[in-house]
C-alpha positions as CSV (number, residue, x, y, z in Angstrom):
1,X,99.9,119.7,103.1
2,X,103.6,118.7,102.7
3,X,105.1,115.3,103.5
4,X,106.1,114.5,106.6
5,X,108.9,112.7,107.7
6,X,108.0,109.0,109.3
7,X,108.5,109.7,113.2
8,X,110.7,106.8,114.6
9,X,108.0,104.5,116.2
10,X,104.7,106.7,115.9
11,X,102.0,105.9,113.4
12,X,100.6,109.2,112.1
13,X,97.7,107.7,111.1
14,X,96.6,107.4,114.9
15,X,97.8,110.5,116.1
16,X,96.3,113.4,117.0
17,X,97.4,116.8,115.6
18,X,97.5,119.3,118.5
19,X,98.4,122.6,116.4
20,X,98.5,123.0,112.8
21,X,99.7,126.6,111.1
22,X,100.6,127.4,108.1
23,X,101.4,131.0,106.5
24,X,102.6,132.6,103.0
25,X,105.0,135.3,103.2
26,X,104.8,136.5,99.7
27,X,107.8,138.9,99.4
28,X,110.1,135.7,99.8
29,X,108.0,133.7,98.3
30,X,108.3,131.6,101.3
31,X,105.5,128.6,103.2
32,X,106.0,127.8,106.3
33,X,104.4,124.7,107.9
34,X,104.6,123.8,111.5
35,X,101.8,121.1,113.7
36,X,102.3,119.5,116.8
37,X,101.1,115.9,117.7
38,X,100.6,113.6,120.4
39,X,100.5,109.9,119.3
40,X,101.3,106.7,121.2
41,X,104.3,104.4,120.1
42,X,103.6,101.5,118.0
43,X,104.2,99.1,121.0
44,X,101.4,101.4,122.8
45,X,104.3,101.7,125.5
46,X,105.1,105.4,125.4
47,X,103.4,108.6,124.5
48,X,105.3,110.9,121.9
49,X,105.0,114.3,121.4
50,X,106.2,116.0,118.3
51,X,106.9,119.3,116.5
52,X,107.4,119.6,113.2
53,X,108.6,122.6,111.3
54,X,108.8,122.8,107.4
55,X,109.9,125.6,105.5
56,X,109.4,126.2,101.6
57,X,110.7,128.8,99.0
58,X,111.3,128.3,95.3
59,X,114.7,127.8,95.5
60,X,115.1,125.6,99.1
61,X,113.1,123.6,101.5
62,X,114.4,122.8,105.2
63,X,112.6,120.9,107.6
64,X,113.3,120.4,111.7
65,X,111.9,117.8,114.0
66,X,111.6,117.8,118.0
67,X,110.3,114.8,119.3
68,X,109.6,114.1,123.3
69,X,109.5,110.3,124.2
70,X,107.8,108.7,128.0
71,X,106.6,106.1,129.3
72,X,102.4,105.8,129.3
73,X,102.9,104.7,132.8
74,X,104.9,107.1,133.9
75,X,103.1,109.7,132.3
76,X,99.8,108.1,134.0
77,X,101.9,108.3,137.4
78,X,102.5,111.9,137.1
79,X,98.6,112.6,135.9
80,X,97.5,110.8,139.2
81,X,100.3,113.1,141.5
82,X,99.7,115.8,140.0
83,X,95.8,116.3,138.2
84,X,92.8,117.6,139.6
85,X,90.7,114.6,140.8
86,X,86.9,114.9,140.6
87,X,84.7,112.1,142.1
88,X,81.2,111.3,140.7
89,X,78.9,109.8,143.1
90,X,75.6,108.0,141.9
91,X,72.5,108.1,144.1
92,X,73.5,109.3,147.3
93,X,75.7,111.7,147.1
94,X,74.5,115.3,146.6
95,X,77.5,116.4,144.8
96,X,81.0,116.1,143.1
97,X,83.9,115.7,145.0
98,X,87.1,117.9,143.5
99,X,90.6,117.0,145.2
100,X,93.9,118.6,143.8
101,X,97.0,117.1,144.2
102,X,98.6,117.7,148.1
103,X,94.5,118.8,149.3
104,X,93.9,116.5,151.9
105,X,90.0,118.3,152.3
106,X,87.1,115.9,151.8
107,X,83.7,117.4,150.8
């Protein structure tokens, strides 16, 4: 697995890797590398999404970065707005309650 480049405020080591591909494409005697991960910042204040993409050949080697930065509460906000709720009940209740965002039903 190639080196990665240290992504400004997110510890690898607690991340977790979304996608990982890599393929040979032996006629250019190219690699190419790409993974995707989602880590939180070392202040645990914001959620950070990356893409990395690494390219390899005898004679070069080029790498690219996209990062995506936000806030853990905002993106806890927009989970509440927006998810699908679902509502365990113990005991008394016969079943789950589901409620998606902008249903005003109640089971």
């Amino acid at each position: 697995m190639p080196a990665q480049p240290p992504i400004d405020g997110l510890d690898c080591s607690q991340s977790l890797t979304l996608d990982l591909r890599t393929q040979d494409l032996w006629r250019n005697a190219l690699l190419s590398y790409q993974d995707s991960r989602l880590g939180l910042c070392r202040e645990g204040t914001h959620v950070i999404l990356s893409h990395y993409f690494e390219r390899y050949s005898p004679s070069n080697s080029q790498w690219m970065e996209y990062s995506y930065k936000v806030s853990l509460s905002e993106l806890v906000h927009w989970i509440m707005a927006n998810g699908q709720l679902q509502v365990d009940r113990s005991g008394t209740a016969p079943r789950a309650i589901r409620h998606q965002a902008g249903d005003t039903r109640h089971a």
